[in-house]
Legacy VTK file of the C-alpha trace (Angstrom):
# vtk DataFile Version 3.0
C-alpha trace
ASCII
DATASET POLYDATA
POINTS 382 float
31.106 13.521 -4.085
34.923 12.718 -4.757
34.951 10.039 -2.635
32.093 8.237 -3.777
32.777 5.632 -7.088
30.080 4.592 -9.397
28.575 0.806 -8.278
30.239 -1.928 -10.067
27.018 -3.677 -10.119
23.855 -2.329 -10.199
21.775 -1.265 -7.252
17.876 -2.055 -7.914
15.172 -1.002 -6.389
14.122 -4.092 -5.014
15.456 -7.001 -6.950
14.249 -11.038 -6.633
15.989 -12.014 -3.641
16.697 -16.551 -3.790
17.610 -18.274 -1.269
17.499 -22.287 -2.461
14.548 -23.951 -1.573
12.574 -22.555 -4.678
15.149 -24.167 -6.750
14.218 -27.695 -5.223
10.283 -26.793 -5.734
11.029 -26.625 -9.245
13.183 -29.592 -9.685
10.427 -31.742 -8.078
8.373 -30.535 -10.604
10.445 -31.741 -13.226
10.589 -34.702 -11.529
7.297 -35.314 -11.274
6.788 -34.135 -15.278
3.846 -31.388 -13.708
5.513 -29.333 -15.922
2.246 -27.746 -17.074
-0.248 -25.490 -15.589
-1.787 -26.904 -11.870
-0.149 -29.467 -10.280
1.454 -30.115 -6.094
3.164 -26.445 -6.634
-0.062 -24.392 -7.083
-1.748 -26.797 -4.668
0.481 -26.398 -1.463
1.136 -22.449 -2.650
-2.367 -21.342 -2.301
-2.819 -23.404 1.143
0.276 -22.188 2.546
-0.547 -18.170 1.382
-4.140 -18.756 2.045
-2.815 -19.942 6.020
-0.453 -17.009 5.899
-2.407 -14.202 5.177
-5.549 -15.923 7.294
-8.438 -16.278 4.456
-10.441 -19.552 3.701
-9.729 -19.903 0.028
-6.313 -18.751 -2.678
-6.392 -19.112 -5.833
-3.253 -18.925 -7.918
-2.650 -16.726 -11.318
-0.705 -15.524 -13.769
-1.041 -12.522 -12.175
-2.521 -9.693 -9.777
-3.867 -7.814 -12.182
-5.731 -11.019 -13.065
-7.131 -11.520 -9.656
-8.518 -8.314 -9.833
-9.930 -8.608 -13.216
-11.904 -11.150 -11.823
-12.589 -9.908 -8.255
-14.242 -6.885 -10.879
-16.271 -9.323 -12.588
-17.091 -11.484 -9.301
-18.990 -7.916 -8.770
-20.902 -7.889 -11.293
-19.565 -4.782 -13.384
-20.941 -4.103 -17.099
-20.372 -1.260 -19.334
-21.056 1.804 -18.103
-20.802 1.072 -14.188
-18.792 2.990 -11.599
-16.166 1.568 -9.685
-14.537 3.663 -7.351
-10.161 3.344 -7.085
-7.540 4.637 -5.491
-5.889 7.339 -7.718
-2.498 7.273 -6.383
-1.749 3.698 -7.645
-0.227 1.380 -10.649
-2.645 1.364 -13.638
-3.038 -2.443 -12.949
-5.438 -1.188 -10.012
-7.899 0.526 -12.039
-7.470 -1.179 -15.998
-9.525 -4.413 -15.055
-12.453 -1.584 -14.410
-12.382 -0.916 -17.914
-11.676 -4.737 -18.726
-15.507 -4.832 -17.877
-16.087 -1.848 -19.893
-16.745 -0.106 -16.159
-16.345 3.437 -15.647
-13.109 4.297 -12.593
-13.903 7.330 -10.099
-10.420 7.866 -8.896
-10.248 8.983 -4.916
-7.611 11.388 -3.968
-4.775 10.422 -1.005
-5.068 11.450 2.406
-1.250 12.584 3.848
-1.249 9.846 6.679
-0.738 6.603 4.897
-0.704 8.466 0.571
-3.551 6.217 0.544
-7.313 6.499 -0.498
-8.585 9.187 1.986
-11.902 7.707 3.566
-13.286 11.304 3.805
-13.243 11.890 -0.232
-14.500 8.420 -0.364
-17.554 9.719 1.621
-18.037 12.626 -0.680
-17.808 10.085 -3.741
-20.613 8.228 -2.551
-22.951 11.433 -1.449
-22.090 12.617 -5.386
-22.956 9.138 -6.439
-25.996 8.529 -4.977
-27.832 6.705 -7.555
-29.918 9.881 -8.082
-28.247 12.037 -10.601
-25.130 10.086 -10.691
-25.611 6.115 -10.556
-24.549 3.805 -7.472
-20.805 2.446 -7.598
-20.887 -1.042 -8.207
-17.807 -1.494 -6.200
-14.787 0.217 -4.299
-10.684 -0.844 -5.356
-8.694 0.576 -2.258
-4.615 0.068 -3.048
-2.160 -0.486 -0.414
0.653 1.795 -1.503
4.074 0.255 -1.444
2.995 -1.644 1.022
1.576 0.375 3.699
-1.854 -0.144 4.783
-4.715 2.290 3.800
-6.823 3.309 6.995
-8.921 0.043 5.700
-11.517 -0.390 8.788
-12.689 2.966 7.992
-13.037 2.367 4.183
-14.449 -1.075 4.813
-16.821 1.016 7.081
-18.267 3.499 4.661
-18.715 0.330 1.760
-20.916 -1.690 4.544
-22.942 0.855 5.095
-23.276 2.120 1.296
-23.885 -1.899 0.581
-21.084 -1.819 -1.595
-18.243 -4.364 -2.582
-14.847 -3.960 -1.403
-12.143 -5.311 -3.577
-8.548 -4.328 -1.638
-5.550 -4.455 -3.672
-2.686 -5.655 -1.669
-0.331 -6.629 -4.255
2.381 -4.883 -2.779
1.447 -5.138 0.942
1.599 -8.844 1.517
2.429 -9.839 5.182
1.570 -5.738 5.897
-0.810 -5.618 9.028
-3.215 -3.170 10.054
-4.515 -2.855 13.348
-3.007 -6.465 13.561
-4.987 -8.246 10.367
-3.033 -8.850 7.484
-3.560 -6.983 4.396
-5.615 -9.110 1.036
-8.200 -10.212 4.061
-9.926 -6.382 4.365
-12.096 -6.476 1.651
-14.761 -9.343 -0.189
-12.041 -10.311 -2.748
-8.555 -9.557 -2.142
-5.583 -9.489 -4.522
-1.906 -9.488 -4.254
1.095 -9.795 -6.757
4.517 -12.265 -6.959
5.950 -9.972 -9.781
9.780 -9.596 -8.972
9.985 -7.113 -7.247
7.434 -7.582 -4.740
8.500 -8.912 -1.272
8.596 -12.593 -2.424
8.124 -13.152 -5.975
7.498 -16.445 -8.270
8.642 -13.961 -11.410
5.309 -13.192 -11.932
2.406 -14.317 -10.708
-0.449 -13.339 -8.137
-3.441 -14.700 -5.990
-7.241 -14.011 -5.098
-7.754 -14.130 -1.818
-10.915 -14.640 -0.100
-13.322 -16.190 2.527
-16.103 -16.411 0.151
-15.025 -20.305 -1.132
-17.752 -20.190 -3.654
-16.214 -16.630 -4.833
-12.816 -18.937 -5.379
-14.346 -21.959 -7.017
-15.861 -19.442 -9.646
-12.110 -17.642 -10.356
-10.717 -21.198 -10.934
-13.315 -21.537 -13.243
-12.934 -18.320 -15.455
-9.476 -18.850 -14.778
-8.886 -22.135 -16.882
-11.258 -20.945 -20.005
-14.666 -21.769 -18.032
-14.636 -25.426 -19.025
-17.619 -27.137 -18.056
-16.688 -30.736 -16.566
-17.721 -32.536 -19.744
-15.151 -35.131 -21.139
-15.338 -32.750 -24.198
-14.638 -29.017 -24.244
-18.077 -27.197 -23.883
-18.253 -23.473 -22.786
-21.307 -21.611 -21.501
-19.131 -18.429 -20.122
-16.417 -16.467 -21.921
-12.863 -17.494 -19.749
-9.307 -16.783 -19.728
-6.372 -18.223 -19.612
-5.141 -17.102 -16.018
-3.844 -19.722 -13.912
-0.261 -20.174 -12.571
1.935 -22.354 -13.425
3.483 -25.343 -11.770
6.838 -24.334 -12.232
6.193 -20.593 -10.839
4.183 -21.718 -7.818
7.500 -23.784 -7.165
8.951 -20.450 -6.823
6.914 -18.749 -4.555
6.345 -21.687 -1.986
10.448 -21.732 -1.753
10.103 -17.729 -1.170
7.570 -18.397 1.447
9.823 -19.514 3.782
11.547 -16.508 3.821
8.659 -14.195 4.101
9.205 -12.536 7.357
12.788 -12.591 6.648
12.227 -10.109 3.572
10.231 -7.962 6.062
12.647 -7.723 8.798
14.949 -6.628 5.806
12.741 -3.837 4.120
12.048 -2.683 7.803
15.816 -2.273 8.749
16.386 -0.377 5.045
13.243 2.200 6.115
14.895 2.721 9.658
18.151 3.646 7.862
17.036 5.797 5.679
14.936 7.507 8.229
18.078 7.884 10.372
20.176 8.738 8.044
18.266 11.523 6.797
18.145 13.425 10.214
18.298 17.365 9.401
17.684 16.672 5.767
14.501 18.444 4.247
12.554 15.076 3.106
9.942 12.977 4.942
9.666 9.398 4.713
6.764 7.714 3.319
4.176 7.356 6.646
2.297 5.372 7.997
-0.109 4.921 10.785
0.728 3.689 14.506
-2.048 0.787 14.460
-0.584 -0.273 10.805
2.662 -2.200 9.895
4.063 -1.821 6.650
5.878 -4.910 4.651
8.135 -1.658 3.914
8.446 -3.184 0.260
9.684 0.390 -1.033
11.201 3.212 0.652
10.163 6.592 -0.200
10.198 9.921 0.630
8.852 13.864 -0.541
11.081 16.292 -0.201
10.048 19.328 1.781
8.400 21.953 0.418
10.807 25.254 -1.074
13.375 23.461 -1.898
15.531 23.604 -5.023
16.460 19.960 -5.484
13.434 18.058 -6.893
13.176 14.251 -7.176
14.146 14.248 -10.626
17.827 16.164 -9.480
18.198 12.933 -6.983
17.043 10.393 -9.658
19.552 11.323 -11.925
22.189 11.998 -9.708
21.910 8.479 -8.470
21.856 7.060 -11.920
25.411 8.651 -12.193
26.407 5.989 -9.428
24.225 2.978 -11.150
21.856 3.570 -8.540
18.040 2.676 -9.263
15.625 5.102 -8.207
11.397 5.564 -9.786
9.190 8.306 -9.130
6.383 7.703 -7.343
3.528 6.198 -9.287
1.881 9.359 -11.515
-1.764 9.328 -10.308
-4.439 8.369 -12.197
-6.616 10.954 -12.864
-3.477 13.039 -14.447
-3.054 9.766 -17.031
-3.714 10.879 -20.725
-5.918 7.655 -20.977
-8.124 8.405 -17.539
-8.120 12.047 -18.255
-12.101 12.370 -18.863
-12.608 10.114 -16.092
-14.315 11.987 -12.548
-11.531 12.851 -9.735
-12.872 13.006 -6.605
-10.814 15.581 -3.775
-11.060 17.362 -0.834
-9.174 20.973 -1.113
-5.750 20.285 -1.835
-5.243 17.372 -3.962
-3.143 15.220 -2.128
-1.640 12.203 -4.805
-0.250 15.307 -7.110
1.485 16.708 -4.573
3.459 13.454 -3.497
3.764 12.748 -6.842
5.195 15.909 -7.702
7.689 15.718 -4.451
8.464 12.028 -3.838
10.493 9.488 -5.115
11.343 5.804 -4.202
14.628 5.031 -2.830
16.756 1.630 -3.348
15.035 -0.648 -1.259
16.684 -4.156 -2.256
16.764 -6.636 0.362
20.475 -7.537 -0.524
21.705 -3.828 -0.583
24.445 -3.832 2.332
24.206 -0.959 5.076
27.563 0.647 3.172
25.883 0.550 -0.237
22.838 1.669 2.004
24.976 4.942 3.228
26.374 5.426 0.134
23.193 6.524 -1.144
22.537 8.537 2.051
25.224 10.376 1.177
24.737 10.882 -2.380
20.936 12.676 -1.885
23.077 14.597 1.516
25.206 15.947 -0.986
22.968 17.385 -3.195
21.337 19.227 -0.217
24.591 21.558 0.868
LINES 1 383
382 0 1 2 3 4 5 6 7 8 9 10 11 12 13 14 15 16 17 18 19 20 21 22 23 24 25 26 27 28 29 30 31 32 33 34 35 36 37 38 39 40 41 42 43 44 45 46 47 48 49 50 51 52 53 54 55 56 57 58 59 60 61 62 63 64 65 66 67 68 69 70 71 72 73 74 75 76 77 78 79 80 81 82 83 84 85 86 87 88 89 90 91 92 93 94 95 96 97 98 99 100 101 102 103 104 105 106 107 108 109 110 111 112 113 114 115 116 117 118 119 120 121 122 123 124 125 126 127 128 129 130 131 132 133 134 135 136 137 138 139 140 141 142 143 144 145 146 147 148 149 150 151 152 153 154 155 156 157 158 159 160 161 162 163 164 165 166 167 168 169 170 171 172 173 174 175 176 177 178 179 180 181 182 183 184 185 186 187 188 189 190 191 192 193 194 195 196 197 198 199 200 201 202 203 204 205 206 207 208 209 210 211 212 213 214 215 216 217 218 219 220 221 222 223 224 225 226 227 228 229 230 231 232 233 234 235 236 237 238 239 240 241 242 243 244 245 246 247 248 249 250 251 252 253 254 255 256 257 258 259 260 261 262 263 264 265 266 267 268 269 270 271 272 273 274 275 276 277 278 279 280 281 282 283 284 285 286 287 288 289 290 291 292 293 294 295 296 297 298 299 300 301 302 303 304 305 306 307 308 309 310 311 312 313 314 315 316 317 318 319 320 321 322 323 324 325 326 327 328 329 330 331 332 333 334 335 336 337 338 339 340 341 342 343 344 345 346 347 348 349 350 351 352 353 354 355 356 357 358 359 360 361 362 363 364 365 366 367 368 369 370 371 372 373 374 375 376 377 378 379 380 381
């Protein structure tokens, strides 16, 4: 390790990555004085995301944990309900569920894709049959850093339970699988700008969907349910959830560099995956028909070995090198920890959780800061 010098600068995990045009959404704004929520910004950023990812409708918000607060109320869920999540996920998956005062059912991982496996999913819905157990209300499948869930078969086993799909793509935006972009899979879709997602407006997020009446009704909630009165009457509780003008500026600058911010991630996984030939970890997977936005590397490192993810983290920090664990599952949170876990066997999230960690994965990282890092976790392994 002699030879390798701490990083002037820090390397992030994945970092906002500008590029120019976003700064001359923003001054138009200012130009224009739409310097409050709505305005051109949010207008031509939900048409040109809604075009992108190939559903009818967008609509902009402060965030993707707000699109799926309401894509949980768009189902319908009161106290008490079940909704069904992924367990190896952000919290911001599974807290709107309880936003409702709904009731999560966290589905273990399958090791293909990390993501909900479609056979506990089937054993979820036997359990809850609405017999002894009552009827989900609705399903919340994540796409873990950004790699598709095996989403025709989970989309599969909701149609024929007649039950709502919400998919969480926040960090799978532009992913494909089986050549469909990700945030189209289920009735309501979500994603997330936050900054260190592939394209980012600093924070933000959208709700995606075909249904346009599902759309019209987030807008609503989403500016305070104001009736169109000239005077401020309310019949529905709202919130104050839609983006701003000066964000959306952002994120239609960062759309033009979408696929560029792909290409990148992609060429970071293939390093990585390269560079750790003969070195006891396995990259985070995926499935043939899928492609992954690659927004975060990751790997688990093989079973029986002495270095654990928690060695590499902190050896990496040495260098001012960013590294995470992989999100702690759900059902192992102190504040889910009386909430139903439903797994085949071997539970699968704990395990990845337990082995895994998330590499460096910034878009700007160059291929010798890239190595650098190779090297680091190589060392560790003699």
């Amino acid at each position: 390790m002699a030879n390798i010098t701490k990083f002037e600068k820090r390397l992030y995990l994945s970092s906002p990555t500008m590029h120019g045009e976003e700064q001359q959404y923003v001054q138009e704004a200012f130009d224009t004085n739409w310097i409050a929520p709505l305005g051109k910004n949010v207008d031509e950023f939900e048409k040109t995301v809604a075009t992108y990812v190939g559903v009818q409708e967008a609509a902009a918000l402060t965030a993707g944990t707000a699109a799926l607060h309401l894509a949980v109320k768009l189902a319908g869920v009161r106290p008490g309900d079940i909704v069904l999540c992924s367990d190896l996920t952000f919290a911001a998956t599974v807290n709107p569920v309880s936003y409702e005062g709904g009731i999560q059912v966290f589905i273990d991982s399958e090791r293909d894709t990390w993501n909900m496996d479609p056979q506990a999913l089937e054993v979820a819905f036997e359990k809850y049959d609405g017999k002894k157990y009552p009827k989900p209300k609705a399903v919340i499948v994540a796409n873990l850093y950004g790699t598709p869930a095996k989403l025709d078969e989970i989309r599969a086993i909701c149609d024929a339970h007649d039950t709502i799909l919400i998919e969480d793509a926040a960090e799978s935006l532009g992913a494909t699988y089986k050549g469909q972009q990700t945030g189209t899979f289920g009735i309501w879709n979500a994603i997330s700008f936050n900054g260190n997602k592939i394209i980012t407006t600093s924070g933000g997020g959208m709700f995606l969907s075909d249904d346009v009446e599902a759309v019209k009704k987030v807008r609503f909630w989403a500016t305070q349910a104001r009736e169109p009165f000239p005077y401020y009457e309310h019949k529905e509780i709202g919130y104050n959830y839609r983006m701003s003008n000066i964000v959306a500026g952002i994120g239609r600058g960062q759309m033009h560099h979408i696929d560029e911010h792909i290409a990148q991630k992609r060429a970071i996984y293939k390093r990585y995956k390269e560079g750790f030939t003969g070195v006891p970890v396995e990259m985070n997977p995926y499935v043939p028909c899928s492609e992954p936005n690659f927004w975060l590397s990751c790997f688990t490192i093989n079973k029986g070995q002495a270095v654990t993810p928690d060695d590499i983290r902190l050896e990496l920090a040495k260098y001012n090198i960013e590294s995470r664990p992989i999100w702690k599952p759900m059902h192992l949170q102190p504040v889910y920890v009386a909430n139903d876990f439903i797994t085949l066997d071997d539970p699968v999230g704990e395990d990845v959780f337990a082995r895994g960690l998330c590499l460096p994965s910034d878009n700007k990282m160059t291929k010798e800061q890239q190595s650098r890092v190779v090297d680091i976790i190589k060392g560790l392994f003699k």
